[in-house]
Rosetta silent file (secondary structure, phi, psi, omega in degrees, C-alpha in Angstrom):
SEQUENCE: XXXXXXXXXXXXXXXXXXXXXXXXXXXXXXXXXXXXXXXXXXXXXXXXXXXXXXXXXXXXXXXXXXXXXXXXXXXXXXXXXXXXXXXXXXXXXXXXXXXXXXXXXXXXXXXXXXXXXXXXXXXXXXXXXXXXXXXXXXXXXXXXXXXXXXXXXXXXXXXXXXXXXXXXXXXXXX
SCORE:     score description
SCORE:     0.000 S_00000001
   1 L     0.000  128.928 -162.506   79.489  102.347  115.009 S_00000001
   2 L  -114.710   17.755 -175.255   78.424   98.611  114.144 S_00000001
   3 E  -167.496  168.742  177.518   80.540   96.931  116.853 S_00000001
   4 E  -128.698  162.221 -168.452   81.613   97.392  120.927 S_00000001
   5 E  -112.266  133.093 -172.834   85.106   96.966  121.834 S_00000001
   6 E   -88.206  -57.720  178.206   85.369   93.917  124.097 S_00000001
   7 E  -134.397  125.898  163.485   88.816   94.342  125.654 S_00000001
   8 L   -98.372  142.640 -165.966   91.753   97.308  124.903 S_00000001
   9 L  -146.185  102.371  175.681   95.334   95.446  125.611 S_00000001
  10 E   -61.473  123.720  170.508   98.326   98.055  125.231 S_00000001
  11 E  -101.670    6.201 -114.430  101.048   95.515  124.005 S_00000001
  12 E   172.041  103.135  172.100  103.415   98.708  123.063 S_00000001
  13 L  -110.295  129.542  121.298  104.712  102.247  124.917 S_00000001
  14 L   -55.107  150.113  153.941  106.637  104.433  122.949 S_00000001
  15 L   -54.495  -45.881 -175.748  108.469  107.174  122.855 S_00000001
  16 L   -97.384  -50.003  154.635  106.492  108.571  119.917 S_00000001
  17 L   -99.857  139.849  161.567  103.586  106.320  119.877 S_00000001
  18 E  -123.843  178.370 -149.324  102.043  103.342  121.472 S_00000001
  19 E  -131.835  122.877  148.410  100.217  100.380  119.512 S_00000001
  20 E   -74.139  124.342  160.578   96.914   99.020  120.943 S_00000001
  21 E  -108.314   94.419  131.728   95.417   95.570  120.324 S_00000001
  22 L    14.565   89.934  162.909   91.858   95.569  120.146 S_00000001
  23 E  -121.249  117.983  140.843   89.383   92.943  120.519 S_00000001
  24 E   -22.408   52.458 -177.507   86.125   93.486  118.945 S_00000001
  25 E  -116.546  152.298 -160.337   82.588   92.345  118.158 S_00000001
  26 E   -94.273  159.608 -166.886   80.037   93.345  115.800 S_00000001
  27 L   -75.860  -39.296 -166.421   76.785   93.754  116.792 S_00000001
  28 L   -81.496  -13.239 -175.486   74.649   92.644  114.112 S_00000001
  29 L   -89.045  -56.297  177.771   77.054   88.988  113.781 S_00000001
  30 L   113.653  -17.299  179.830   78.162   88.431  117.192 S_00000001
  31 L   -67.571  133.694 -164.050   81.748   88.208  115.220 S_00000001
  32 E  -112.889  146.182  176.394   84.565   88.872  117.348 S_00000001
  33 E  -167.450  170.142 -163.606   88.335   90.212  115.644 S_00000001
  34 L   -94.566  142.581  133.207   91.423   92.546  116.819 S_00000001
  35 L  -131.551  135.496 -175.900   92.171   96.021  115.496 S_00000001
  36 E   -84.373  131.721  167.334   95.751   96.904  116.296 S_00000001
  37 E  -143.034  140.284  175.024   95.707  100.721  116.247 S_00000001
  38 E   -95.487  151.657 -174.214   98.935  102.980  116.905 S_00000001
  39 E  -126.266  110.157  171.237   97.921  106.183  119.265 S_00000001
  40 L   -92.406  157.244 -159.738   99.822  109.673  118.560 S_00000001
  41 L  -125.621   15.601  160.784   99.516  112.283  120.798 S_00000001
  42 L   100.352 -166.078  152.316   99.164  114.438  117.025 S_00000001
  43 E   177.039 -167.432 -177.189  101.170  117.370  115.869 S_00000001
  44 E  -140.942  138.199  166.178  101.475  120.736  113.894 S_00000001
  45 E  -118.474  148.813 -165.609  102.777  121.403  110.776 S_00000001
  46 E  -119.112  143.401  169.634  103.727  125.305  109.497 S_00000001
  47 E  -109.799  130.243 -165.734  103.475  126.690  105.985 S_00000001
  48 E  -121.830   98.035 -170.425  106.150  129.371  106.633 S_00000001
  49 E  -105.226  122.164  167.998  105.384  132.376  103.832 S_00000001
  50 L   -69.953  147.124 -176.370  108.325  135.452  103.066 S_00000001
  51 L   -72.155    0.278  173.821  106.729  139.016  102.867 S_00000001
  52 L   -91.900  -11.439 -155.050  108.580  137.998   99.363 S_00000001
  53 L   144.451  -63.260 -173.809  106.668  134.837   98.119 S_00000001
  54 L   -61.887  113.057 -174.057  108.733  132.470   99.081 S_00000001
  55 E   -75.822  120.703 -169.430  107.785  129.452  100.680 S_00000001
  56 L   -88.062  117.882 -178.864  109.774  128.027  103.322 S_00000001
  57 E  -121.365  151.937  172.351  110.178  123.928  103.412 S_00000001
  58 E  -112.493  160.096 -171.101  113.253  122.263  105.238 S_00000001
  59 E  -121.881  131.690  171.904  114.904  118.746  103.752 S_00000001
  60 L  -156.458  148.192  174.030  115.794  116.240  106.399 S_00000001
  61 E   -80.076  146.564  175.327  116.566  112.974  106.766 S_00000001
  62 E  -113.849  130.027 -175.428  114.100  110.400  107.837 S_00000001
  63 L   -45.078  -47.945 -158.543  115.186  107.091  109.220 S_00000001
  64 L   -73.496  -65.215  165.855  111.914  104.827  108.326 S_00000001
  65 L  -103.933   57.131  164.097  113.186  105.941  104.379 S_00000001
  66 L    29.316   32.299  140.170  116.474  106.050  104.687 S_00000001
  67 E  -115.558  172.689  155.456  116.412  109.595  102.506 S_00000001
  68 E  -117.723  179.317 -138.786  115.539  113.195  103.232 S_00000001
  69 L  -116.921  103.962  177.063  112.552  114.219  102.975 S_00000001
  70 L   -39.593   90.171  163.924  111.555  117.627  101.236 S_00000001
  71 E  -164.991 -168.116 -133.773  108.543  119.000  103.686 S_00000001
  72 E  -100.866  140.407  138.330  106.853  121.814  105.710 S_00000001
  73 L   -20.180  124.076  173.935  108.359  122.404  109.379 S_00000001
  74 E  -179.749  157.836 -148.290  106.387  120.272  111.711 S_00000001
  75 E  -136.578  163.702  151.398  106.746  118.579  115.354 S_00000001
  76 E   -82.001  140.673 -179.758  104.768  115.958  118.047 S_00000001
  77 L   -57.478  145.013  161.667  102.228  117.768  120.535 S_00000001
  78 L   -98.753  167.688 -168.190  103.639  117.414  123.840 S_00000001
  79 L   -72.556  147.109 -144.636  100.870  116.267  126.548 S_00000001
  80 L    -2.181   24.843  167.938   98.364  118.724  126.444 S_00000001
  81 L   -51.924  142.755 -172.368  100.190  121.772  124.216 S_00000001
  82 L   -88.625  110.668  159.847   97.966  123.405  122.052 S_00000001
  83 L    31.004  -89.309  152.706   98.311  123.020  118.472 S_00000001
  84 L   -20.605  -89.033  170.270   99.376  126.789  117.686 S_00000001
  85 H   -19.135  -82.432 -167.667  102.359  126.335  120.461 S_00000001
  86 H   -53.188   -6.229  178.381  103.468  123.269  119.015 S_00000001
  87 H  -104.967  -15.643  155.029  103.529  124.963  115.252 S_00000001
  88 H   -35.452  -97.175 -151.777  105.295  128.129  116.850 S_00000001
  89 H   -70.715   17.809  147.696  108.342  126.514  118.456 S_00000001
  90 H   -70.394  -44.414 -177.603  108.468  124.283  114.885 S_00000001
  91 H   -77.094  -39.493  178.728  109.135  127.207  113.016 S_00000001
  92 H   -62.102  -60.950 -175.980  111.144  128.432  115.285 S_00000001
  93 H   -54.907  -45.598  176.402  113.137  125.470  116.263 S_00000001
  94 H   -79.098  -35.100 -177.053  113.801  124.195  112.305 S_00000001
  95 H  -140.472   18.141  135.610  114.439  127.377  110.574 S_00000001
  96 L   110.283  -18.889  177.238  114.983  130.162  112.921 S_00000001
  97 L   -59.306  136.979  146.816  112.062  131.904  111.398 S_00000001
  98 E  -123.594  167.817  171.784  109.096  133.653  113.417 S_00000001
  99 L  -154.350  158.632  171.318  105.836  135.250  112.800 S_00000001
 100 L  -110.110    7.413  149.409  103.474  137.076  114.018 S_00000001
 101 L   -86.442   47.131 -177.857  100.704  136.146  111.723 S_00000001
 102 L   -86.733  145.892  162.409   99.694  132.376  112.244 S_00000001
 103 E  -142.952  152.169 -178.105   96.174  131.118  111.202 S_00000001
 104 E   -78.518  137.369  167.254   94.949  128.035  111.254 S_00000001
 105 E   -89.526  -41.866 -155.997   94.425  126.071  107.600 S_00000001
 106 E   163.240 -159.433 -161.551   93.008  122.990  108.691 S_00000001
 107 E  -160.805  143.846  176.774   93.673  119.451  110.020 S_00000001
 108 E  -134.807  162.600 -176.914   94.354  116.099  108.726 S_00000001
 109 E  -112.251  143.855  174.506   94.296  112.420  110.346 S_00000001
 110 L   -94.800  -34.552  174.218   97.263  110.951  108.223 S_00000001
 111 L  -125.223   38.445 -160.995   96.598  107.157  108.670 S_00000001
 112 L   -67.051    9.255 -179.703   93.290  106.883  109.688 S_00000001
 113 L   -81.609  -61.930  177.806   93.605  103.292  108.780 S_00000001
 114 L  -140.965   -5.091 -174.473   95.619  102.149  111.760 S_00000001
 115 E  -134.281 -176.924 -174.008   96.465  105.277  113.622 S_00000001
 116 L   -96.993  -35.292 -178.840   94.820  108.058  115.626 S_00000001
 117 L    -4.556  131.887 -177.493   97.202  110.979  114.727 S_00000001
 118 E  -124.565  119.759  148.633   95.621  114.293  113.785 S_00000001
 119 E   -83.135  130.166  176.756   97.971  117.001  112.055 S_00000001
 120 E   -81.643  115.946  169.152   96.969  120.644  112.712 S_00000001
 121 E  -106.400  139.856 -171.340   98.356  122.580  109.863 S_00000001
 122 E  -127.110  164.802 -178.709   99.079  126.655  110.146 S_00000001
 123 E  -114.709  132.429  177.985  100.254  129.317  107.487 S_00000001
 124 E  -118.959  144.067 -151.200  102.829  131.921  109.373 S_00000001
 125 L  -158.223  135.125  178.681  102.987  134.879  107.283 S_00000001
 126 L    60.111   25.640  -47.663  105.446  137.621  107.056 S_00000001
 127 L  -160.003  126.165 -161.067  108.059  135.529  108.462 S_00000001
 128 E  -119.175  139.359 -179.188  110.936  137.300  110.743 S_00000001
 129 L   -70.596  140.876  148.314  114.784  135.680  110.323 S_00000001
 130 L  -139.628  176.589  155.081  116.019  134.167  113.411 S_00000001
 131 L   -54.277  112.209 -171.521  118.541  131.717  114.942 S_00000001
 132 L   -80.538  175.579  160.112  117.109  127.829  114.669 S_00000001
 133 L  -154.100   73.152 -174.307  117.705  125.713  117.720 S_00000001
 134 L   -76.941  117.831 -173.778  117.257  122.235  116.037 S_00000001
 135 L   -59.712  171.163 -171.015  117.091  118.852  118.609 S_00000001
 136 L   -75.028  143.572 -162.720  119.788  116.387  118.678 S_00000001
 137 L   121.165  -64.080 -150.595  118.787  114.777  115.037 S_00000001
 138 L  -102.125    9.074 -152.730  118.402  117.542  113.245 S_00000001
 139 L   -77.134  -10.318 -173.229  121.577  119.138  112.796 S_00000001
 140 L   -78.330   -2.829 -176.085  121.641  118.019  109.113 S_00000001
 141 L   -75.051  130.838 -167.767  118.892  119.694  108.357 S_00000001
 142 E   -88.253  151.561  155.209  118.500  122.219  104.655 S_00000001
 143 E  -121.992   96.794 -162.661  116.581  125.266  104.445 S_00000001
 144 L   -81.362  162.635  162.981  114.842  125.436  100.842 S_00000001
 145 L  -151.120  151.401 -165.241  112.751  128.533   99.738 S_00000001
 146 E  -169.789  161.289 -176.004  110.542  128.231   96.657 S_00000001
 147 L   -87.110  172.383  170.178  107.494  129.448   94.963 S_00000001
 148 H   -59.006  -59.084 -168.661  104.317  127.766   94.944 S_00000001
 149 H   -52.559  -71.329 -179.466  104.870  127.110   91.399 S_00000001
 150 H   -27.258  -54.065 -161.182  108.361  125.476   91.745 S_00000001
 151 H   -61.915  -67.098 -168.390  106.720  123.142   94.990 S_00000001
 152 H   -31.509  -50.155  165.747  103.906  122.101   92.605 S_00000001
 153 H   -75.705  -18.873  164.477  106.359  120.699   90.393 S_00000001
 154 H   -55.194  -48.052  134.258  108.360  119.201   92.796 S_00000001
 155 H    12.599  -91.142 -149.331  105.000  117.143   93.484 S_00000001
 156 H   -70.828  -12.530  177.007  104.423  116.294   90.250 S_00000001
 157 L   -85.133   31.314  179.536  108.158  115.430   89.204 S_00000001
 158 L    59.101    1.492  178.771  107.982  112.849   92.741 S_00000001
 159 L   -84.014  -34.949  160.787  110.266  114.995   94.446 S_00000001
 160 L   -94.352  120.173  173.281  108.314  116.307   97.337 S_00000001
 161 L  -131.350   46.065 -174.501  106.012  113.043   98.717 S_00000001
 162 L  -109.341   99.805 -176.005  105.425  113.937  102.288 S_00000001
 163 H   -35.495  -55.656 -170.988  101.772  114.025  102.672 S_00000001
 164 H   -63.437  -13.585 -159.362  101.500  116.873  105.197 S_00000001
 165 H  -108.518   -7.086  169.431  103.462  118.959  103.262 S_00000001
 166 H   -94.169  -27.708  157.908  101.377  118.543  100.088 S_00000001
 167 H   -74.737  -28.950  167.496   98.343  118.858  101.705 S_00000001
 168 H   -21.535  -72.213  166.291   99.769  121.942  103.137 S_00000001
 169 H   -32.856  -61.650 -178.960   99.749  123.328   99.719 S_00000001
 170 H   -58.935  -31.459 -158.678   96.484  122.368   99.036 S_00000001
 171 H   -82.026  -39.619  176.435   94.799  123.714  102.204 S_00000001
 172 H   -64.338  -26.444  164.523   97.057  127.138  100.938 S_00000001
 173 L   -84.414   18.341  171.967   95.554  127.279   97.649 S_00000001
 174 L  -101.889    0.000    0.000   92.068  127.141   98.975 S_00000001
């Protein structure tokens, strides 16, 4: 680190996030400047696998682009819930599925740019039908099932572009 943070000044609480402004100075200049950063409290995203194949993704709309959006189950951490938990009641909550096979794939910061966020992503395996119980929001929400191969092309034709849910893929084909 090449700088000390002079003053942190929340200007921003959120429900989902809140947005810090920053002031700065690096060490070797003496130059002082703001970084605005927003602070997530994270989340988990589920690759949801059939004892057939089939991969489970749900389509819902999102607000910010006014379409919906073709991606993996996934939720915000509640203050201090563990990862796992929060990718549980995701699966559970969006498509009624459970399992009793979660492992972790990995983790991603999504905006590392301006925000702190981390997504945990887990593969659920062997995947048991249930009842969803989907928040207010949600009720519009599809339940797709598809092969790897089909999702790949959905990729590459632009149809899936939800970062978590494409790294998802990748972290599954490792």
């Amino acid at each position: 680190m090449n700088f000390k943070v002079i003053r942190k000044n929340t200007v921003y609480q959120g429900k989902v996030f809140d947005v810090n402004v920053d002031e700065i100075e690096y060490y070797k200049t003496g130059n002082k400047t703001k970084r605005q950063v927003a602070h997530h409290p994270g989340g988990a995203v589920i690759v949801p696998i059939k004892s057939d194949g089939k991969i489970v993704l749900i389509s819902q709309y999102r607000y910010p682009h006014n379409q919906a959006v073709i991606e993996f189950p996934a939720g915000k951490l509640e203050a201090g819930e563990d990862p796992l938990d929060c990718a549980t009641r995701e699966l559970a909550e969006e498509t009624g599925y459970t399992s009793n096979k979660i492992s972790k794939l990995g983790k991603i910061y999504t905006t590392p740019g301006f925000c702190d966020e981390i997504l945990h992503i887990y593969l659920a395996e062997d995947i048991i039908p249930g009842a969803h119980a989907r928040e207010e929001g949600e009720e519009g929400m599809e339940i797709l099932e598809l092969t790897i191969d089909e999702i790949e092309k959905k990729i590459s034709d632009g149809e899936i572009v939800d970062a978590k849910t494409i790294c998802g893929i990748h972290f599954l084909k490792k």
